[in-house]
N, C-alpha and C positions, 0 to 999 in steps of 0.2 A: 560459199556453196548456197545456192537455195532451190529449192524444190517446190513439190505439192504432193501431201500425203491424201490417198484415197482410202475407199474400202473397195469391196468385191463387187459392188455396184457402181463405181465410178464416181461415188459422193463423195465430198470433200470432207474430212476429218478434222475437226476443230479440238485444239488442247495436245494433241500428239507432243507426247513428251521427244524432244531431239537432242542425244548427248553427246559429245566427243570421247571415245571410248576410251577406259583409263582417265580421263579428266572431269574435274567438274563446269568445262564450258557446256552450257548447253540453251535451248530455247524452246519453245511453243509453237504447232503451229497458230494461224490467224482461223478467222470463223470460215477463210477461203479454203483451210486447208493448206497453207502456202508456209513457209518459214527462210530463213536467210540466218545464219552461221558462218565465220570467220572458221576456217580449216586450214589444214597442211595437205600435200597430196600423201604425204607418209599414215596419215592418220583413218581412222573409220570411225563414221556414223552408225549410234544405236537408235533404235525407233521404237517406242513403247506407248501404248494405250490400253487402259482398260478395257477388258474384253474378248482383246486383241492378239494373237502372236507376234512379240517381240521378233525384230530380224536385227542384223547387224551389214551393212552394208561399205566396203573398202574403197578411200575417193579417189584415190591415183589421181586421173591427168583431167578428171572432170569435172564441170564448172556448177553441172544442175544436174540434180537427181530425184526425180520422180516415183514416189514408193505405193505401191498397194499394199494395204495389211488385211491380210484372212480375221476369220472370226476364229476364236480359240475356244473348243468345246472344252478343256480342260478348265477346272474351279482358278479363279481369281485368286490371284497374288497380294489384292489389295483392294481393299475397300475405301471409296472417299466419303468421309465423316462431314456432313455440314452441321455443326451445334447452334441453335436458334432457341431465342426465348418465344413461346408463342402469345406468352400473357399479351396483351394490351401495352404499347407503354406510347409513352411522347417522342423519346429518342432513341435509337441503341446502345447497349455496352459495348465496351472493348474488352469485356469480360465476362464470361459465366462458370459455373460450376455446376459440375454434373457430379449426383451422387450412382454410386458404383452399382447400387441396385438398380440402378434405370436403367441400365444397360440393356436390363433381360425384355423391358420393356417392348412392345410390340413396333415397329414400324409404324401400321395402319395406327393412326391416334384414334382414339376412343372419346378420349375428353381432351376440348384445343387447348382449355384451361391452364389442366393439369400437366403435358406433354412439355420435356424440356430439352428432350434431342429424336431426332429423327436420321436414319440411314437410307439412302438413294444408293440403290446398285443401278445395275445397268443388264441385269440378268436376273430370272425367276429361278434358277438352278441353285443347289446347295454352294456357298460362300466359303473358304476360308482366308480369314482376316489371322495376316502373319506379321511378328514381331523378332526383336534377337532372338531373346528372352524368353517368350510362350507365344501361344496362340488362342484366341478363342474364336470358336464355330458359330454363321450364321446360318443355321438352316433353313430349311424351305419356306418355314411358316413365318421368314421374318423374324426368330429370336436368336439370341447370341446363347452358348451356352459356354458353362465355364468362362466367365468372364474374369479378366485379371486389368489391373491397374495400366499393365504393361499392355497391355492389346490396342491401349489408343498411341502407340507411342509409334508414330509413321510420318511417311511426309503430305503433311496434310497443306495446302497452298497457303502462306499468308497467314498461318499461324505456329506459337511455341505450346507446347503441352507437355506438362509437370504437375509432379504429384504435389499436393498438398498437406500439410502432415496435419494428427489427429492425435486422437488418443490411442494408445493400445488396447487392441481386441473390438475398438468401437468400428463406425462405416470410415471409409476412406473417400474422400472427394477427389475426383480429378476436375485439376482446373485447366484449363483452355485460353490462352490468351491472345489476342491479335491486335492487329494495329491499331490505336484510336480513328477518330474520323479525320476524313483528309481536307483538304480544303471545301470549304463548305460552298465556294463562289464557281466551282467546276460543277457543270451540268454534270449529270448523270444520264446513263439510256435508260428509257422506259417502257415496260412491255407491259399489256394491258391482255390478259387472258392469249396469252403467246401470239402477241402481233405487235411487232414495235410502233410506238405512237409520237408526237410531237407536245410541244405544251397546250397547243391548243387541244388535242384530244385527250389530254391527262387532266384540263381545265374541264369538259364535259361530264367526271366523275363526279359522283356523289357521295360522301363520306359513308350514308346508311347501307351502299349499295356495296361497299367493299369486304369483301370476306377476309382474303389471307395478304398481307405484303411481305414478299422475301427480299434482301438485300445484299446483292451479290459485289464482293472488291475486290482489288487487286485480280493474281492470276484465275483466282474463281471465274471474273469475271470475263476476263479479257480472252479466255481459253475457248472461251464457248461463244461470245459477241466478237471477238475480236478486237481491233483498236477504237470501235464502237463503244467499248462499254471500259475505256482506259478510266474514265470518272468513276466509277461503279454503274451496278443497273438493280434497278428496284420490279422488281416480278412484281404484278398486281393482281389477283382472281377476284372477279366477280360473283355475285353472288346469282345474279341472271346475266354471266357471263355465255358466250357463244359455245366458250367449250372446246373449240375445235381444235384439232391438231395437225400444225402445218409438216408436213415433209420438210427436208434437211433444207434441199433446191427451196423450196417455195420460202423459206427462213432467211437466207441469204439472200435470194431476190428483194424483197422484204425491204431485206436493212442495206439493202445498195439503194435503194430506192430512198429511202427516208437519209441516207449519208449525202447523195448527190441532191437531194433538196437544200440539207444545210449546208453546202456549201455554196449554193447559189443568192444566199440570203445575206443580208449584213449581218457581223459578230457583234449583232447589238449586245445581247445577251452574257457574250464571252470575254469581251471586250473588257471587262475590269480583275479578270485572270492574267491579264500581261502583269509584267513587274518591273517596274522602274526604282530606280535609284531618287528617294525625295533629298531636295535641296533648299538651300537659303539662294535669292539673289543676293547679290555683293550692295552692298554697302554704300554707302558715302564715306570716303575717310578725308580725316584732316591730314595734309601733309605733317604739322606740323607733331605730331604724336604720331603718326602713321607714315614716314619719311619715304619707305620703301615698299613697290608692290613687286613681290616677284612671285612666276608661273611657270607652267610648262607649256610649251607649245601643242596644237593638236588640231590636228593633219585628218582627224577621223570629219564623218558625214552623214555617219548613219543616222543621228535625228533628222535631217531634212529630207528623208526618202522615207522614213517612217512616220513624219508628220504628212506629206504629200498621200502614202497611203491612209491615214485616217478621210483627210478630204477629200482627195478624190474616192471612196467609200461612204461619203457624205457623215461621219463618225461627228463627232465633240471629239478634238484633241484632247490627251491625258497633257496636264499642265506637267508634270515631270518628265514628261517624253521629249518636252523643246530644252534640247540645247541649244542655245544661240550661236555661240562659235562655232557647232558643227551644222549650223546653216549658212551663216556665214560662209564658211571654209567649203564649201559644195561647190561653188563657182568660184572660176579663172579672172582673175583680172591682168590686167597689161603691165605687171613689171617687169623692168630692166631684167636682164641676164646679169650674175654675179662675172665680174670683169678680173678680178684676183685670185689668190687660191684658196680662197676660203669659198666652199659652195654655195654660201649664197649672197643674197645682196639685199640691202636694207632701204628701205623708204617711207619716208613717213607724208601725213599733210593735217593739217589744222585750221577746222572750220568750223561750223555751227552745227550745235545740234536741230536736229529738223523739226522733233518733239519738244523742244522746249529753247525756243531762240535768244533767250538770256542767258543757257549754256553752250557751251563750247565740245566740240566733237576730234578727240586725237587718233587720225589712224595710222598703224605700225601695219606695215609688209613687207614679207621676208620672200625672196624668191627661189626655189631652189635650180640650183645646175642642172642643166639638160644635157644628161649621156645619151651618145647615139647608140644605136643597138648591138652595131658590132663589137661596142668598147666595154659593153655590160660585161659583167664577171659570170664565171657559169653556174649553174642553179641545181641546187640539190633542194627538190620541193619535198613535202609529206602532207598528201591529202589526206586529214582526219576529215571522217566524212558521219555523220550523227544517222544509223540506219534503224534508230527504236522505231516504236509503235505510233510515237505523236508526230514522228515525217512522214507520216502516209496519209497525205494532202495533196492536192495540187499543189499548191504554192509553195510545196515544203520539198522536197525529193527529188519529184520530177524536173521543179524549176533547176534547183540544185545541180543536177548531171548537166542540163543544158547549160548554166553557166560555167561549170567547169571545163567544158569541152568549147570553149571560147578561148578560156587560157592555156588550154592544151594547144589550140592552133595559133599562142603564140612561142610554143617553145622551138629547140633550135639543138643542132645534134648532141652538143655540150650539155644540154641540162639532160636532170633525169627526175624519175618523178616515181613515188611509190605512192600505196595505195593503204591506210589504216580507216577501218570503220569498228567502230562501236553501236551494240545495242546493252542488253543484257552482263555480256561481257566485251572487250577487243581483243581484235587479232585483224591479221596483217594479208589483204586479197590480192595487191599487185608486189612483188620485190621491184626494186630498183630498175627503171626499164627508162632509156633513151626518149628524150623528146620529139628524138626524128618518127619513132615508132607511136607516131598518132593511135592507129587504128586498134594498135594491145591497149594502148589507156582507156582507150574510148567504148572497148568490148568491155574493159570490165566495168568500169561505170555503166553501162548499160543492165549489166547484169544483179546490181544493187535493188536489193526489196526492203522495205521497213516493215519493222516486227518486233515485239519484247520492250525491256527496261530499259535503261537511260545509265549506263557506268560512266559517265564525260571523264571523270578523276581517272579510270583506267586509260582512256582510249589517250587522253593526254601521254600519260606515261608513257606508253608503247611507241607512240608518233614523236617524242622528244629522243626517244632511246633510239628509232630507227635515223632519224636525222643525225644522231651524232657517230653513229656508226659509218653513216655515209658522208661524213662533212667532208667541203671542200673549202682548205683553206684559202683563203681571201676573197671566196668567195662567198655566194647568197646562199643561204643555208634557214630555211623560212619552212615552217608546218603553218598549212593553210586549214583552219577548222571552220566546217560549215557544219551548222545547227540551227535548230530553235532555240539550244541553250535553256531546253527543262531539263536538266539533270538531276537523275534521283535514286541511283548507287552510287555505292561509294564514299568517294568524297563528292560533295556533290553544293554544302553550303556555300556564299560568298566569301565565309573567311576562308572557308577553306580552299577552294579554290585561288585565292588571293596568294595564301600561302603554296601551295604547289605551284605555282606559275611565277611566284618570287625566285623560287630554287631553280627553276628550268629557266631561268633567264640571262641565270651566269654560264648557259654553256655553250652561249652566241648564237645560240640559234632564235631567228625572231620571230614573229606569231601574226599570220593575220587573220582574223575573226570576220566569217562570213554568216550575216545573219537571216532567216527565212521564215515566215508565214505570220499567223494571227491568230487571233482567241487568244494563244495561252504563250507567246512570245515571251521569253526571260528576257528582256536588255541588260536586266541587271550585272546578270552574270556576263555576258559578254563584255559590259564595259569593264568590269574585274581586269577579267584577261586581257584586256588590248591595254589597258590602264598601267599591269601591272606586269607585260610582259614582253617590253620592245616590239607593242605591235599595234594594227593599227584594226580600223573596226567601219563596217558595211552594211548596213540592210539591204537586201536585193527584193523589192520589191515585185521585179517582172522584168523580164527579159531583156527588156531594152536598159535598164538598170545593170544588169549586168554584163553587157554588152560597153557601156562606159567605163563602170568599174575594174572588170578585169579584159577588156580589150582595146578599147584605144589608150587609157590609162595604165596598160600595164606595166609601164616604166616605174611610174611614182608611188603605183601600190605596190609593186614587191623588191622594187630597189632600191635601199636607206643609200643615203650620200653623207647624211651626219645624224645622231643618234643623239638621248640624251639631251635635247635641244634647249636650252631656260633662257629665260626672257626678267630680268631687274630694271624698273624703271625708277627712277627717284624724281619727285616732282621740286620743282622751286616755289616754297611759299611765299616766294614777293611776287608771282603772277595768280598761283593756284592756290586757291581758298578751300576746293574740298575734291575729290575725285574719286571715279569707280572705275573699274574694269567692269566691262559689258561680256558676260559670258564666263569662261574657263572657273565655272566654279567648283566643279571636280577636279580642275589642276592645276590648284593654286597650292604655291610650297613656302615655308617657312623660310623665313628671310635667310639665317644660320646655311638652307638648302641649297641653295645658290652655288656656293665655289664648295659644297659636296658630292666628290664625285663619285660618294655612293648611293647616290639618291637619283632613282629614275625618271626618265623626262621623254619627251614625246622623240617620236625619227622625222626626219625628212626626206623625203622621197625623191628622185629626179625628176626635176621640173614641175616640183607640189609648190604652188603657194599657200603664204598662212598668213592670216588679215587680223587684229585683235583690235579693239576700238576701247578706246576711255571716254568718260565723260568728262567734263572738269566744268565748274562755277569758279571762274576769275573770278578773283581782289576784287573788292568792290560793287561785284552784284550781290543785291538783293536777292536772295534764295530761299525759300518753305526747305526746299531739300538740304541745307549747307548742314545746319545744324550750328550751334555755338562754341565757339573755339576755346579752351579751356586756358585759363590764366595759369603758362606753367612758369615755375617762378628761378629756377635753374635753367631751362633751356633758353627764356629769352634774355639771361645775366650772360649768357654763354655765347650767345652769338655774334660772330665779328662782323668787320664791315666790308666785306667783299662784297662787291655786288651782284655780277652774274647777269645783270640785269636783262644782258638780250636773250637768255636760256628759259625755253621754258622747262626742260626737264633733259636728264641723263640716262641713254638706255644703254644697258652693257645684256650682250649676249653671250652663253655659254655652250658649247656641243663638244661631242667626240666625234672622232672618226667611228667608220662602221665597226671594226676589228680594233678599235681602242680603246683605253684606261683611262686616259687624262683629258681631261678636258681642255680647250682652249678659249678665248676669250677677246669679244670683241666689245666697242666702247662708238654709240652714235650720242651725238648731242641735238637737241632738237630746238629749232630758234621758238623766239615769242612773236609768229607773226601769223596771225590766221588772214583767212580769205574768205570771203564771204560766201557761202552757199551755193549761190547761182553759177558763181565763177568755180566752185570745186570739181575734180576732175569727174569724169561718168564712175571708175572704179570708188570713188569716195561716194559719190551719192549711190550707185546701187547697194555697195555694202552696209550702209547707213538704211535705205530700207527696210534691207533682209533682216539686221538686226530689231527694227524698230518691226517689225512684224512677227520675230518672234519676241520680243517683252511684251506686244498685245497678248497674243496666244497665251506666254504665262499671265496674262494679266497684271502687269508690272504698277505698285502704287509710285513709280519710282519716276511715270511718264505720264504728263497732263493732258496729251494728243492721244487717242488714240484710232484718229482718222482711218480708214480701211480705204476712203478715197484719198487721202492726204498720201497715205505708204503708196498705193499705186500711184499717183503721180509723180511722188519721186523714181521710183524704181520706173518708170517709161524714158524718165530727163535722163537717168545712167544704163538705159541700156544701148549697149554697144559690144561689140566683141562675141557675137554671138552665133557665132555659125550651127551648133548644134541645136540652139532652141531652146536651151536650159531657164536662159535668162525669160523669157519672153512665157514659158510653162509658168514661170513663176506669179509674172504677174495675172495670169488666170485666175490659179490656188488663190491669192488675193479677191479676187473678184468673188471663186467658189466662197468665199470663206464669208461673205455678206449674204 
């Protein structure tokens, strides 16, 4: 359901409390007046604001409901307490104490000094401020009379209020407590004598010219600014301030005005509120202590659509943003179709590395099975769809609906597709409805507003619950979540998240994580979940982004072929002296992992390939990188004389089926013969770019080249196979990046 609550004048109501009646779902409106709620049609909405005549209104069979609220001549229900320290200080508390005698204290402050709480009504008329318990009176003149302990005990936004204990017969303190400060790297909105301003007009202030600063968070804030002031907002008066006082309209135009500037600006600013997951690059290892390197496969992409958006926004790359195998893995190269009945088909080739020509460069690709569409199994999707307060962006919501409604127009009468969205709390806008039936999916995504909190841990729940209600067996049974992935009810940390997505994972339903917008982007959290939950993971960057991701690719992102995917290479040290794996350093597993088939691992999609490169320093070269091989004195008493000689390494593969338990297991051997560079195939040297262009970006000690024209040269020699332009974008971003 969403609406837009007014008054008697047709102004838009900001903070209108909106509850589901009998429940504690409820929301806010926005500073537009506007709100968006998860309903049943059995159910009714309450509508309540200070002031104001409460109504109650019944939803039946309608999608939006538009309310006006009268003004209520009858005394107030409830008074909003805002407690401020007024002394001077450097920071604020997350805590004060107010003794009981201030209470009777006047409103008007008299000394700013001395003043330790003030009352903001919204009406000059006699007050009562009600509790279970008792009540005490604020009369005309601004004082409380008969004050009790119990009079501050209400729902005050954003904080807990309890008594403190004392001595008997002595004062009584009530304390007040709220949230510490929030991240300190999220702007805040700032209003400068009720005009919102920018940094450069908060930079125009003069400290001696400042009189009063208020500090408004959480729903305080957000109730009366809107998703404007989700950072908090610092109220500033001047001392020869203007004074004036804007109308509701002229306040809102305001801060449309000042929202639509920053959006048009680079998130220079914001830009260190994303959150990545930090890493080690991998290593050098000795075969001969280090025998085995095993990983898990990964099919995701979403760093190289998030690094493309930093440059093309002209940004500094965040060094933890580049994964290299999900840059790598962005583009197609030309392998073989798997010819047996294992889905896919293996290939490798061994040549030089380009970054350092005294190493050696090994590449493994995996091809997946290409199902044709008819033979696809049928689809029971669940769009979790993120409708808080921080998707009301451009790039965030709106992109959002349009690329869903891409992969709507790829469904097909067999699937069906429900509709869960989360803000504040979740609940469920579309039941289970045919893919033939575009136009009902497409009305209600259309109807989606963002507003309120962040419950992600709910909205999971609900969308895993409704998938398993509607599973169909053998077939694709996938909750698709699109977010920014700032969650913050709930559960809402990495572990925890981690953990609830472990448990939803055993119930075969599989997860693909759709990622959106900037400033305050979680990756973190999102690679959690794709990591942690048979699924796979996207940044959508812009429309044509998702146009590849979920339309010409929709095969390979939402149809697993094999699940669970691991990859064990063991090298031979009578050619290889030291070696790395280039990338998968979030999906590297414990050697024991391997033939565990309860340890999760990447999917493979129809017709996805997966590209992973190692480095290697053969026998014999001279290497800064190799390191000294350790004199071990049982391992080499141990070793027979086989020789192996024409082997450079043994890779065994492991996956399940999509609907399977057990693992199966494949066995490739790879010769000792490399090729020289020039002769390597276009797929070997483009991939060998990409990779060597993302260890620049991290800045890799690990690469002596870090030519920006040397990477583009190669990547021109392997491009080929490029009908889309993907490859050819790329080597721009190169160019851009000088």
């Amino acid at each position: 359901m969403t609406g837009t609550v007014v008054d008697s004048e047709g102004l838009p109501l900001p903070g209108v409390n909106v509850v589901v009646k009998g429940t504690t779902r409820g929301t806010q409106t926005d500073y537009d007046g506007k709100y968006s709620i998860a309903v049943n049609p059995n159910e009714q909405l309450a509508f309540s604001f200070v002031g104001y005549k409460s109504t109650t209104v019944p939803v039946k069979d309608q999608s939006r409901l538009d309310i006006a609220l009268s003004e209520s001549s009858e005394m107030l229900s409830e008074v909003i307490v805002t407690g401020y320290q007024a002394r001077k200080k450097q920071s604020n508390t997350a805590s004060s104490k107010v003794a009981a005698n201030e209470i009777s204290r006047k409103s008007k402050r008299k000394s700013k000094e001395e003043d330790e709480i003030s009352f903001k009504t919204t009406t000059k008329k006699a007050l009562v401020w009600t509790s279970r318990e008792s009540k005490g009176e604020l009369n005309a003149k601004g004082e409380i009379t008969n004050p009790t302990i119990q009079s501050l005990q209400g729902a005050v936004a954003g904080l807990n209020i309890g008594t403190g204990s004392g001595q008997p017969g002595g004062d009584t303190s009530i304390v007040i407590r709220g949230n510490g400060s929030g991240n300190d790297n999220n702007e805040p909105l700032y209003i400068v004598d009720g005009m919102p301003v920018d940094e450069e007009g908060l930079r125009k202030l003069t400290q001696n010219n400042i009189e009063e600063i208020t500090v408004l968070k959480d729903t305080s804030a957000t109730a009366i600014y809107g998703n404007r002031g989700v950072n908090g907002v610092i109220v500033i008066r001047t001392k020869n301030g203007t004074n004036q006082k804007l109308s509701k309209r002229e306040l809102r135009k305001k801060l449309r005005e000042l929202k639509q500037k920053k959006n048009t600006e680079v998130y220079r600013t914001d830009e260190h509120t994303e959150d990545y997951n930090p890493f080690v690059e991998n290593p050098f290892e000795n075969p001969k202590s280090e025998p085995l390197s095993t990983f898990s496969i990964d099919v995701d992409n979403a760093s190289y659509t998030n690094i493309r958006r930093f440059i093309n926004n002209g940004q500094e790359v965040q060094k933890n943003a580049v994964r290299v195998e999900e840059m790598v893995n962005f583009f197609k190269y030309s392998y073989e179709q798997p010819k047996g009945k294992d889905p896919f088909s293996i290939q490798t080739e061994y040549s030089d590395a380009p970054w350092n020509p005294k190493h050696k460069l090994l590449k493994i690709g995996l091809q997946g099975k290409t199902i044709s569409t008819e033979k696809l199994p049928a689809s029971n999707l669940v769009f979790l769809i993120d409708v808080s307060g921080s998707m009301d962006e451009e790039n965030k919501l709106p992109l959002l609906k349009q690329s869903l409604k891409i992969l709507v127009n790829e469904l097909r009468k067999e699937d069906k597709v429900s509709i869960v969205v989360y803000a504040g709390a979740a609940g469920m806008v579309l039941p289970p409805t045919s893919g033939d039936d575009k136009k009902t999916i497409i009305d209600a995504l259309e109807k989606l507003n963002a507003g309120g909190s962040t419950a992600g841990g709910e909205g999971i729940e609900l969308a895993h619950k409704t998938a398993q209600e509607n599973f169909i067996k053998n077939g694709n049974n996938r909750v698709i979540l699109a977010t920014d992935g700032d969650f913050n009810v709930g559960k809402s940390s990495n572990a925890d998240m981690e953990t609830l997505i472990e448990e939803k994972r055993k119930s075969g339903v599989f997860l693909t994580c759709l990622g959106y917008g900037m400033g305050n982007y979680k990756d973190s959290k999102m690679q959690t979940l794709a990591n942690k939950g048979n699924g796979n993971h996207a940044y959508i960057d812009n429309i044509q982004e998702a146009n590849r991701f979920l339309g010409k690719e929709f095969k390979g992102t939402l149809f697993a072929i094999a699940k669970d995917v691991k990859i064990q290479i063991e090298f031979n040290p009578k050619h290889v002296q030291s070696y790395r794996l280039i990338g998968y350093e979030k999906r590297k597993l414990k050697t024991e992992d391997f033939t565990n088939d309860a340890i999760d691992a990447g999917e493979l999609g129809s017709g996805h390939t997966v590209t992973a490169l190692y480095e290697i320093i053969p026998v014999g070269v001279n290497s800064e990188f190799a390191g000294k091989t350790p004199d071990l004195k049982y391992t080499n008493a141990q070793e027979n004389n086989t020789s192996y000689n024409d082997e450079l390494a043994t890779i065994k593969f492991r996956y399940k089926k999509p609907d399977g338990e057990k693992s199966i297991e494949l066995t490739n051997v790879v010769e000792n013969k490399s090729i020289p560079l020039n002769a390597a195939s276009n797929d070997f040297k483009f991939s060998a770019a990409v990779a060597w262009f993302g260890l620049k970006l991290r800045d890799s000690k690990l690469i002596p080249n870090k030519s920006l024209n040397d990477i583009k040269k190669l990547a021109k020699e392997g491009l080929s196979n490029d009908e889309e332009g993907y490859k050819a974008e790329f080597i721009r971003l190169v160019d851009s990046t000088k």
